[in-house]
C-alpha positions as CSV (number, residue, x, y, z in Angstrom):
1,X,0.0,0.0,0.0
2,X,1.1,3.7,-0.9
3,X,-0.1,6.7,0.7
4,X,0.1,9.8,-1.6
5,X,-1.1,13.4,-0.9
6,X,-5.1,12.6,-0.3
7,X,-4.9,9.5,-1.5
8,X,-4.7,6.2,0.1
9,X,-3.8,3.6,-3.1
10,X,-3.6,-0.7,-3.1
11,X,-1.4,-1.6,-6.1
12,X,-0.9,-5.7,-6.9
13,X,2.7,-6.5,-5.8
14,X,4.5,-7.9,-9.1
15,X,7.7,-10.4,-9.3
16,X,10.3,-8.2,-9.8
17,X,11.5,-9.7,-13.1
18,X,8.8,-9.4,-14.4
19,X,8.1,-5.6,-13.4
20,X,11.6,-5.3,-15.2
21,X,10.7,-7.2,-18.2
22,X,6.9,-5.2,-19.0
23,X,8.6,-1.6,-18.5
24,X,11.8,-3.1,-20.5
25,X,8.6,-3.5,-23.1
26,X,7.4,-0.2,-22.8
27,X,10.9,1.0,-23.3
28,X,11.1,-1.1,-27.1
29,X,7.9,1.0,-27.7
30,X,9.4,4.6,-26.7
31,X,7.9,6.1,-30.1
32,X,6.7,9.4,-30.5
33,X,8.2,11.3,-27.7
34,X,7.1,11.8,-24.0
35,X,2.9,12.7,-25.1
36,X,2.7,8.9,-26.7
37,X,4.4,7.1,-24.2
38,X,2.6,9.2,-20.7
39,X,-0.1,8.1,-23.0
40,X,0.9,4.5,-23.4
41,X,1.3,3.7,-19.5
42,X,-2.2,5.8,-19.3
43,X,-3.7,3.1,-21.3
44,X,-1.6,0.2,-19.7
45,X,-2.4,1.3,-15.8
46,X,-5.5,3.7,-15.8
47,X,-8.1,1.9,-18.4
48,X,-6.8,-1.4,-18.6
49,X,-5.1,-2.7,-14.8
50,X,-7.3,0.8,-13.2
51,X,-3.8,0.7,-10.8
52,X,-5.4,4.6,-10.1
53,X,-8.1,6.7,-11.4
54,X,-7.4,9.0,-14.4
55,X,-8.0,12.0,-11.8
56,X,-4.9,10.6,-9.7
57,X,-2.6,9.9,-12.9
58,X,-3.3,13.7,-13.9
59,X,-2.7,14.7,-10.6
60,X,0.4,12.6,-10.3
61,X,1.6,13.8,-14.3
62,X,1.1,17.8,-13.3
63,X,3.7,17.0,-10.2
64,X,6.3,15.5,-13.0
65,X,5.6,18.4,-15.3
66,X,6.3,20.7,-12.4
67,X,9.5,19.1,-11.3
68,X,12.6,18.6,-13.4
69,X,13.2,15.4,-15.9
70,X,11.4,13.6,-18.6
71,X,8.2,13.0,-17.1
72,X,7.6,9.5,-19.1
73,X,10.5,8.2,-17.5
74,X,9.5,9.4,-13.6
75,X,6.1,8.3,-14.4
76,X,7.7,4.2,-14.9
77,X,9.5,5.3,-11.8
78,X,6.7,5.6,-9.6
79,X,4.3,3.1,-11.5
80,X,7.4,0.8,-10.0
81,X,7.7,2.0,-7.0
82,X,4.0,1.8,-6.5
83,X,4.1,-1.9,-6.8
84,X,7.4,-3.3,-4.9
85,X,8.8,-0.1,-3.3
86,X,11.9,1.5,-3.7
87,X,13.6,-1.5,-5.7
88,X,10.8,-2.0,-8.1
89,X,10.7,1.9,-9.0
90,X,14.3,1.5,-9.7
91,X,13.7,-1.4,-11.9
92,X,11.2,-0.1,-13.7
93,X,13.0,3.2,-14.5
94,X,15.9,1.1,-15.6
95,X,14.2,-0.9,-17.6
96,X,12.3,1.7,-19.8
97,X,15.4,3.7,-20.3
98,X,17.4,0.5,-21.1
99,X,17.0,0.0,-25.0
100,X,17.3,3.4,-26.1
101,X,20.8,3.9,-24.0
102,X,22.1,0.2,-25.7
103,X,20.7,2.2,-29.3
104,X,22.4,4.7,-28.6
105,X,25.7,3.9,-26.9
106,X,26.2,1.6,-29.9
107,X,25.0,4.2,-32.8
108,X,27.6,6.7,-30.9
109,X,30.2,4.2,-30.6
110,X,29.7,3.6,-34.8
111,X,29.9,7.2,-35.2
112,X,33.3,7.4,-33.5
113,X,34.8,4.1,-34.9
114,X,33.7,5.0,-38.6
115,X,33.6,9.2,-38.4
116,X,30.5,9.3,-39.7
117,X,30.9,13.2,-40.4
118,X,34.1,13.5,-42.0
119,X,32.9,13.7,-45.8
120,X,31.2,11.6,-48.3
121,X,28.0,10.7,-48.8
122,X,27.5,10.1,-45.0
123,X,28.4,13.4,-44.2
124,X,26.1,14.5,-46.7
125,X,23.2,12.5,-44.9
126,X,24.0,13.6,-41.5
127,X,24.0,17.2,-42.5
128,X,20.7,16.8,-44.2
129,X,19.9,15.1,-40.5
130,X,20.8,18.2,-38.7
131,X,18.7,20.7,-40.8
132,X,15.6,18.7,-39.7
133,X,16.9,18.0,-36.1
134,X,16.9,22.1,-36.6
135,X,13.1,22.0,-37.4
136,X,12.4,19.2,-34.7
137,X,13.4,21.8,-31.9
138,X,11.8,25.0,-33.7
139,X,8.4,22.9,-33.4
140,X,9.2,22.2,-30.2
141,X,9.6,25.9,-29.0
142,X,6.0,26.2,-30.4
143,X,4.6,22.9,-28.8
144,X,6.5,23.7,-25.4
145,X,5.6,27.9,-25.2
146,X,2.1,27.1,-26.1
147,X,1.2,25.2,-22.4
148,X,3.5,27.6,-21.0
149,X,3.6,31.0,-22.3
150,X,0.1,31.9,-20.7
151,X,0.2,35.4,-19.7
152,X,2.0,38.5,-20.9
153,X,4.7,37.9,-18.2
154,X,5.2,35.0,-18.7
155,X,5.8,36.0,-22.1
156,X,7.8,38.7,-21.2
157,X,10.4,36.5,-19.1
158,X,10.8,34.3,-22.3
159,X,11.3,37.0,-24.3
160,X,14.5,38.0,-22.2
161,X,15.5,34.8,-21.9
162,X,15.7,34.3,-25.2
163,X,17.9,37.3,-25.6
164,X,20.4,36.8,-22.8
165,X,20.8,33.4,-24.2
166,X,21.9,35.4,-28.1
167,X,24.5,37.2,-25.3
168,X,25.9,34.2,-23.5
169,X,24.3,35.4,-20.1
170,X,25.0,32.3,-17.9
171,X,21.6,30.2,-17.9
172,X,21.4,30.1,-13.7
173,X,21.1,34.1,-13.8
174,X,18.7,33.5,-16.4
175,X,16.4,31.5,-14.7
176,X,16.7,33.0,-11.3
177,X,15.3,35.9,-13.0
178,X,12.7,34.6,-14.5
179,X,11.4,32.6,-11.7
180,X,11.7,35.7,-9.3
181,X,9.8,38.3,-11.9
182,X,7.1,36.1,-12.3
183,X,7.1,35.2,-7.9
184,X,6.4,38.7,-8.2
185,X,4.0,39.1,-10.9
186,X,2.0,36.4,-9.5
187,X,1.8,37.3,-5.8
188,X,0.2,40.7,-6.4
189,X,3.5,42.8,-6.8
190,X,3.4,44.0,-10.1
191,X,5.5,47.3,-9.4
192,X,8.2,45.3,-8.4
193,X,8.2,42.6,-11.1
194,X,7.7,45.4,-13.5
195,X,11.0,47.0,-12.0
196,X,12.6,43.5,-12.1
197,X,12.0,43.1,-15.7
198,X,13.0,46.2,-16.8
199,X,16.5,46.0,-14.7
200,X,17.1,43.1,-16.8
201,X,16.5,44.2,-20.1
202,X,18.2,47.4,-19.3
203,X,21.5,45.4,-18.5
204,X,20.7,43.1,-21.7
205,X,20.8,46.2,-23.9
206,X,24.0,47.5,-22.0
207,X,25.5,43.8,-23.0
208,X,24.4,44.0,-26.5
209,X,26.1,47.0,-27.0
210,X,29.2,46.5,-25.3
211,X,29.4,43.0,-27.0
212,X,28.2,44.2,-30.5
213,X,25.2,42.4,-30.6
214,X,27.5,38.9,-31.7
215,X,25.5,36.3,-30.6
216,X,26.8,33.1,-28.2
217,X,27.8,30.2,-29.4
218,X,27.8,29.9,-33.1
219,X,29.3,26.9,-34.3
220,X,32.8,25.7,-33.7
221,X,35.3,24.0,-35.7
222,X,34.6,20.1,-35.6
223,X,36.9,18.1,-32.7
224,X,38.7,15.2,-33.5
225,X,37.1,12.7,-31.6
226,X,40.2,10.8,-31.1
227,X,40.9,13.5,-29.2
228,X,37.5,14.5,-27.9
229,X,37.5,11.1,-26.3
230,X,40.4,12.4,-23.6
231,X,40.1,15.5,-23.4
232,X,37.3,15.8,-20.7
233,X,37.2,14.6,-17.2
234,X,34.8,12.4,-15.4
235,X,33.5,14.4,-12.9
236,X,32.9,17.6,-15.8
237,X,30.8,14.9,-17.6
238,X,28.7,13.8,-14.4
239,X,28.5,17.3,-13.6
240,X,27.3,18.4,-16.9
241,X,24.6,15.3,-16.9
242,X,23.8,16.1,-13.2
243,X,23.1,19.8,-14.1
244,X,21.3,19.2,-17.0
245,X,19.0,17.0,-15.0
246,X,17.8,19.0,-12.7
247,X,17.0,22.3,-14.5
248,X,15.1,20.2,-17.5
249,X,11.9,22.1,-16.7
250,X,8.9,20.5,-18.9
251,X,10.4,18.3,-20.7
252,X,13.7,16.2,-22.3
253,X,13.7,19.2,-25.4
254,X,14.8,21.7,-21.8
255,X,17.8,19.8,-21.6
256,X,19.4,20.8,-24.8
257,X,20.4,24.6,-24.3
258,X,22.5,23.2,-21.1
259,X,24.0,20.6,-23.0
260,X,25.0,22.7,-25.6
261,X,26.3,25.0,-23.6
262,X,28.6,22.7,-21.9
263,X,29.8,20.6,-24.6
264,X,29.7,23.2,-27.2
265,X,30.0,27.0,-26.0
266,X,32.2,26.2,-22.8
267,X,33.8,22.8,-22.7
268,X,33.9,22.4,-26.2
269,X,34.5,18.8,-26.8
270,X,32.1,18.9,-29.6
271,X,30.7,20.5,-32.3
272,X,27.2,21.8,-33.6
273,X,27.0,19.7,-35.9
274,X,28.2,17.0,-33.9
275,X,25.6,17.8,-31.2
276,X,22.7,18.0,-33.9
277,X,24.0,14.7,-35.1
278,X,23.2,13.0,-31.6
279,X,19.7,15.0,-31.5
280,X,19.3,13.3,-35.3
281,X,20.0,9.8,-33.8
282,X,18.0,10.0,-30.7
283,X,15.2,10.8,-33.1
284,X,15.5,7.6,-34.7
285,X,15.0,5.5,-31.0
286,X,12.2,4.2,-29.2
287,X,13.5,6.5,-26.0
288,X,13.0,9.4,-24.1
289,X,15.0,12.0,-26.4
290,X,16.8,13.2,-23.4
291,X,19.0,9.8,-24.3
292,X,20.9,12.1,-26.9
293,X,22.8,12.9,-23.5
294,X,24.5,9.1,-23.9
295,X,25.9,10.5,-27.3
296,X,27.0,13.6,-26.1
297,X,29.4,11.6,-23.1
298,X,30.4,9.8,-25.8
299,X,31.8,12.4,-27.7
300,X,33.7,13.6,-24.6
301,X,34.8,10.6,-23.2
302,X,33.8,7.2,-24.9
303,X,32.2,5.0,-23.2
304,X,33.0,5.9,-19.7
305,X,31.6,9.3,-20.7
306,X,28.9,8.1,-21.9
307,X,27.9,5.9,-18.8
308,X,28.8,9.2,-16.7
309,X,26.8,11.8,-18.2
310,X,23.6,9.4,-18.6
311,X,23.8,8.6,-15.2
312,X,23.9,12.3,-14.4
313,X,21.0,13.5,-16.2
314,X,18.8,10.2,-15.1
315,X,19.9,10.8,-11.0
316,X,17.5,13.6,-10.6
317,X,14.8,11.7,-13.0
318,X,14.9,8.3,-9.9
319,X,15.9,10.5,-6.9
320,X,12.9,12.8,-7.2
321,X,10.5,10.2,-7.2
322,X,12.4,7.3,-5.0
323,X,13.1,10.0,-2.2
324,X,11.0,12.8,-2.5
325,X,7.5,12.2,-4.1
326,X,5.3,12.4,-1.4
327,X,7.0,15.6,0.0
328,X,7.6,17.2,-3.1
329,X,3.5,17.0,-4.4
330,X,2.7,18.9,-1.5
331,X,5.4,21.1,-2.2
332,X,5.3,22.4,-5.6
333,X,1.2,23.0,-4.9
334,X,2.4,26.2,-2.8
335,X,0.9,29.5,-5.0
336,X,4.9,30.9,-4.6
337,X,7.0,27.4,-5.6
338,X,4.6,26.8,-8.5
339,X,4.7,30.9,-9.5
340,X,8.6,30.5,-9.3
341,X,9.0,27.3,-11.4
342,X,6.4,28.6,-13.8
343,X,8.5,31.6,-14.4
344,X,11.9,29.1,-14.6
345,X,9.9,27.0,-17.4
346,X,9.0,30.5,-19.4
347,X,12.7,31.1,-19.3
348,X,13.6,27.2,-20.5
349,X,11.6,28.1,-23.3
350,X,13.3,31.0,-24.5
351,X,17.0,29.6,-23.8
352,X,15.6,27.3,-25.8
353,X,14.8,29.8,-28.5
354,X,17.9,31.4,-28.7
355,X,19.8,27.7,-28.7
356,X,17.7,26.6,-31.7
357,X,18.4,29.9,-33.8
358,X,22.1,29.3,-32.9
359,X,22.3,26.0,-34.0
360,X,20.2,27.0,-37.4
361,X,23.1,29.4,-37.9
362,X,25.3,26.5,-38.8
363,X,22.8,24.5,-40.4
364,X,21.7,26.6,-43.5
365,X,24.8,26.6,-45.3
366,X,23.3,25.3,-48.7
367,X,20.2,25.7,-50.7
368,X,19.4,21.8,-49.9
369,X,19.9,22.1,-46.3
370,X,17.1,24.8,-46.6
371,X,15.0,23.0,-48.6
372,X,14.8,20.2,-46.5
373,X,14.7,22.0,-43.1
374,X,11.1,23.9,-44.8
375,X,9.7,20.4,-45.9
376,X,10.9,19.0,-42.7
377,X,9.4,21.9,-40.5
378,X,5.8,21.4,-42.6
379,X,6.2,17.8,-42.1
380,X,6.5,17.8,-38.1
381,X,4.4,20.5,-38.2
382,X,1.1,18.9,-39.3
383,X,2.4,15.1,-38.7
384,X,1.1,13.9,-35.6
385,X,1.5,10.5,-35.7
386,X,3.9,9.2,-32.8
387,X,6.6,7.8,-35.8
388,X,6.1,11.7,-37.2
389,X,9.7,12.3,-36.1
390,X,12.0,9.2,-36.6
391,X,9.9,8.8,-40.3
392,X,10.9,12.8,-41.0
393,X,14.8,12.4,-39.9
394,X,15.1,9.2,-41.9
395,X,13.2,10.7,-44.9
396,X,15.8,13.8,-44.8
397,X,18.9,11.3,-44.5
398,X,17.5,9.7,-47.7
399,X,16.9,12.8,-49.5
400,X,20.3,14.2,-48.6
401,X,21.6,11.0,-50.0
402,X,19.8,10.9,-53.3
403,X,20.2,14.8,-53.4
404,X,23.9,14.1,-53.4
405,X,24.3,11.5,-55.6
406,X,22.2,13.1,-58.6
């Protein structure tokens, strides 16, 4: 039996091989990103096992979407955890991330052992890959600012966000900001959230100017990945995972401006078009997308990396539920938690913003590349099948290909 905020629940107790072995299932049918799978264990627990009511699964989904990490994964956590404690949660969360970390550790291993992106026709396919990876996260600043951006503050912290990120303001600022103007919006302060606000833009347009309005981040030149592979240490790789974690505010797409930022602007162990490559590939998987982080280790540190920096950006994902559910969905119903992470997942969406028209800036470089970045935008666009996005990344490879050929 698990006691939950109101709610006193009985779930069946299941062998624990066997709990591993149906969310090791769910994990092999990952497709379509974190709406089709929350919508998959919907099906599986609410309508057909009625585990809980759909009233408690929302109530229980609207914590996850509060708190930081992909929300399909925490959801397996605590459907496990519901069922044999502590152990199962953990076995369940293992098991649905399992097959698209395997994917992807041995897609990034291939990339490495083969350098998939130093010319030829491959290299011609993986660029093609990054202009609709390009259009994969412009659609989701739309989907994402859509639930979020509800109010003209809110829309106002994005709107600064997005700018600071174009000036390389450090992301932790960022989002302090933003969840304190909005604290202060919300709580019946306007004059001082107004006074916030303009404090901030006033020291982004001091920044602009002093900096010439050059924007953070553009691409770098490509890293050997011999060298790549050694050139970062194991605790900057944890750390980067960790971090990313737990300030991946509504959703895995959250986790890539701080992930770029790290392996791109500031550690630079990769590339742009590296990074887009690993968003391309995790597009492909039947996994949360946040598995791109695998690829990114990988880059900086082969396989150990890889292991390191997944584990970090999973810990917060099993922690927060294993630890510090019960607690935290009493917590984040206080007016002033729930204004300030609010304000912090307006300001996600604009770093996110500003990452996506940084990482455009290196993807347009050819008429083709913009051809297929359009189709592929219209394509995800009004494609809502839960195979819309591996179909459209595949279908860009192949066009590249044939592109190059003719």
């Amino acid at each position: 039996m698990i006691t939950t905020v109101g709610t006193t629940i009985e779930v069946p107790a299941q062998p624990l091989g066997r709990l591993f072995a149906r969310f090791l299932h769910f994990g092999l049918l990952a497709w379509g990103g974190p709406v089709a799978q929350i919508a998959m264990l919907r099906e599986a627990f609410v309508d057909e096992e009625k585990w809980i009511s759909s009233a408690h699964f929302n109530r229980v989904l609207a914590v996850y979407q509060a708190l930081p990490g992909p929300e399909a994964h925490e959801m397996c956590v605590y459907f496990g955890m519901r069922s044999r404690g502590r152990i199962g949660g953990l076995l369940a969360g293992l098991g649905f991330m399992l097959p698209g970390f395997v994917l992807m550790f041995a897609l990034s291993w291939l990339y490495v052992r083969y350098g998939l992106d130093r010319g030829g026709i491959v290299a011609v396919v993986f660029a093609s890959i990054q202009a609709a990876v390009a259009a994969l996260i412009f659609r989701a600043v739309y989907r994402i600012g859509r639930h979020v951006l509800l109010d003209p503050w809110l829309w106002s912290v994005a709107a600064l966000s997005f700018v600071a990120q174009l000036l390389g303001v450090s992301f932790i600022a960022t989002l302090a900001a933003g969840g304190l103007i909005y604290v202060c919006a919300r709580t019946a302060r306007p004059a001082l959230a107004l006074a916030l606000a303009s404090a901030c833009a006033v020291m982004l347009a001091a920044l602009a100017a002093r900096s010439g309005f050059a924007l953070a981040g553009l691409p770098l030149a490509v890293v050997d990945e011999a060298g790549a592979a050694h050139s970062v240490g194991s605790g900057q790789l944890f750390w980067s995972g960790l971090k990313a974690g737990l300030l991946t505010f509504g959703g895995a797409y959250t986790a890539i401006p701080f992930l770029q930022h790290d392996a791109v602007v500031q550690g630079a162990w990769m590339s742009n078009a590296q990074f887009l490559d690993g968003l391309g590939l995790s597009g492909l998987l039947p996994a949360p997308l946040i598995i791109f982080a695998t690829f990114v280790g990988y880059i900086g540190g082969g396989p150990i990396g890889a292991l390191l920096l997944t584990a970090g950006i999973f810990l917060p994902a099993f922690a927060i539920t294993l630890v510090a559910h019960v607690p935290l969905e009493r917590l984040v119903h206080h007016a002033r938690l729930r204004a300030f992470l609010d304000g912090i997942t307006a300001a996600v969406v604009g770093l996110i913003a500003g990452t996506a028209l940084t990482l455009l800036s290196g993807v347009l470089t050819s008429a083709m590349s913009a051809v297929i970045f359009v189709l592929a935008l219209i394509g995800l666009w009004y494609w809502n099948s839960k195979l819309a996005v591996p179909l459209v990344i595949a279908a860009a490879a192949l066009l590249g290909g044939v592109a190059h050929v003719i």
